[in-house]
N, C-alpha and C positions, 0 to 999 in steps of 0.2 A: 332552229334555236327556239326554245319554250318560249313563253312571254314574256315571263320574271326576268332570265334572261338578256332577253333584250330591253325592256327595259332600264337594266342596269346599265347596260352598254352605250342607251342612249343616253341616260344620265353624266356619264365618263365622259361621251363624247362632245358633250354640252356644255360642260365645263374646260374640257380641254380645248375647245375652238373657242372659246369665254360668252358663250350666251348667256352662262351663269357664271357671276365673281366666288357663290360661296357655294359649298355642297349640301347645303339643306334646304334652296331654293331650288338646285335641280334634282337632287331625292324625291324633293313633296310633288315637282310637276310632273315626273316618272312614275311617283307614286310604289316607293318602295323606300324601305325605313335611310336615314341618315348616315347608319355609320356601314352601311352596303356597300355603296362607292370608298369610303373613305378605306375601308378595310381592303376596297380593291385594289385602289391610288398605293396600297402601301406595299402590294405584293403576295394578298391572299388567292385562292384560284376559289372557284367553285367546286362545289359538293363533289359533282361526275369527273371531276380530271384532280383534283384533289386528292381522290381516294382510289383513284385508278391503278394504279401499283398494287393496290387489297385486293384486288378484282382475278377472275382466273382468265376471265378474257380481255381487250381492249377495246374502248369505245367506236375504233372503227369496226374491230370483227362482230359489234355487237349492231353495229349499221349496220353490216353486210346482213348479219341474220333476218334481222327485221326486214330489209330489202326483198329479201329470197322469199320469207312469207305471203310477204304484199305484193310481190308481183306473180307469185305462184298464184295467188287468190284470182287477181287481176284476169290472168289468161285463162282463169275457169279451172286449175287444177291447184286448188287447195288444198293445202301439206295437210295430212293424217297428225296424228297425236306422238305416233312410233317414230315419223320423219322428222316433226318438230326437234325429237329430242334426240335424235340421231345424226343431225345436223351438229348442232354445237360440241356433241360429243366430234365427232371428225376435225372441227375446227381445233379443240382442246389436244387432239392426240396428236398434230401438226405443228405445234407449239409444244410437244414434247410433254404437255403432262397425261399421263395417266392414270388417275385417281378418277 
């Protein structure tokens, strides 16, 4: 989870176990704008799972990819440039698109 992220989360969380009565005491000790939480409280999602439907992949096959780089790097055989993009391609034609 990014910062902002948590952050936010901890704010939410802050409020809902009442450390904080209002949400713009535990915005500002998060340190992230006012109406974040409050937008969240009411049923908004974030950006990355928000827009995820737009996406040609999903957020977990896009952990997988990232995964597969970083440990391919990890054990000394880091992906080519032609694998990087050969990889997601396989993942996309498994999901049935083709484009």
């Amino acid at each position: 989870m990014d910062p902002r992220e948590y952050a936010i989360q901890s704010a939410i969380q802050d409020l809902q176990s009442g450390d904080f009565s209002c949400q713009r005491p535990a915005a500002a000790a998060s340190g992230i704008p006012q109406t974040t939480p409050t937008s969240r409280l009411k049923g908004s999602k974030n950006a990355r799972y928000a827009h995820e439907k737009q996406q040609r992949m999903a957020s977990l096959q896009e952990d997988f990819l990232a995964n597969w780089i970083i440990e391919g790097d990890m054990c000394g055989y880091p992906s080519s440039h032609a694998s990087a993009r050969e990889m997601p391609s396989r993942i996309l034609r498994m999901n049935g698109d083709t484009v």
